[in-house]
N, C-alpha and C positions, 0 to 999 in steps of 0.2 A: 500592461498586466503581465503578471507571472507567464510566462511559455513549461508545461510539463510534455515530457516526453518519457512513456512507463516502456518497459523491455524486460523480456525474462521469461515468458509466460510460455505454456508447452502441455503438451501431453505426458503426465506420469502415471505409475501406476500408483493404487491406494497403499502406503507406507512409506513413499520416497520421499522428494524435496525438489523446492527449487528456489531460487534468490531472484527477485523482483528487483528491480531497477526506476527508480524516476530523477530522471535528469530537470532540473532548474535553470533557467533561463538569466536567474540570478544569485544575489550569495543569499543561501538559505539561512544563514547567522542571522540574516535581516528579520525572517518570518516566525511570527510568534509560534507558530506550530507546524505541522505536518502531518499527515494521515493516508491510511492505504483506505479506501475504500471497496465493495465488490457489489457487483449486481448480476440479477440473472434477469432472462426476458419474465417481463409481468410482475418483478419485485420490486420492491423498495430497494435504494441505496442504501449497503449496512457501512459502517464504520465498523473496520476492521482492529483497526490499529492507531496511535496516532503517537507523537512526541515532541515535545515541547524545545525551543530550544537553549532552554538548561536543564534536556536531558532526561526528562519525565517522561515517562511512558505511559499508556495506557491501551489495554486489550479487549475486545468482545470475549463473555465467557466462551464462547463455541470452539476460540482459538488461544485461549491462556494456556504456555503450557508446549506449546507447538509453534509456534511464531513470536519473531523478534521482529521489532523495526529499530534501524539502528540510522545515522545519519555517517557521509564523510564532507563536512566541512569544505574542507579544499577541493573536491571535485562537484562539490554544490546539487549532491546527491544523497536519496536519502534510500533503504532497501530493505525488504521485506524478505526474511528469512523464512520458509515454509518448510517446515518437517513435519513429519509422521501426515502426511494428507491424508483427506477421506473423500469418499466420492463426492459430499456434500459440500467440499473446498471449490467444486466445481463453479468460475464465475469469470466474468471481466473484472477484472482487479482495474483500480483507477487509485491517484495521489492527488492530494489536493492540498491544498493551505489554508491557514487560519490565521484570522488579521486580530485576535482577540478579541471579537464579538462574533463572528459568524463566519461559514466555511467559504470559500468562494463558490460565485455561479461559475466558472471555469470550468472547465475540465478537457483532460486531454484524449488521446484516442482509446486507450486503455489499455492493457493486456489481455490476452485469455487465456487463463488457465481452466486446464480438463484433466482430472484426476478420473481413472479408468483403467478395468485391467481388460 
């Protein structure tokens, strides 16, 4: 199975940014999708983000607007660009894949981002 490895994650204050990281264990060109996920304790996992790989995007309204997810091919990474935070960005961010029917049960350690002044 896929190996994710997410990095980036940090304490900012509310209106900063930060760039998310999830490293692939193989070439992402191979996988039908990609996505940032986040979760807090006692939530549901949201789907943040997600993109296709030719290139399609798609956002939660909470974050259209404010975050990109972008892929680099050749470093078989894919990265979540966080602007204008708000406290309620506050989560473990997580990446996962999508095999064209459904998300995997995988998942890696996470990140955690805290937006706080």
């Amino acid at each position: 199975q896929v190996q994710l490895v997410e990095s980036g994650g940090g304490l900012v204050q509310p209106g900063g940014s930060l760039r998310l990281s999830c490293a692939a264990s193989v070439s992402i060109f191979s996988i039908n999708a990609m996505g940032w996920f986040r979760q807090n304790p006692g939530k549901e996992r949201e789907l943040v983000a997600s993109i296709s790989n030719g290139g399609n995007t798609n956002y939660a309204d909470s974050v259209k607007g404010r975050f990109t997810i972008s892929t680099d091919n050749a470093k078989n990474t894919v990265y979540l660009q966080m602007n204008s935070l708000k406290p309620e960005d506050t989560a473990i961010y997580y990446c996962n894949t999508y095999n064209g029917r459904r998300w995997s049960d995988y998942w890696g350690q996470g990140t955690q981002v805290t937006v706080s002044s």
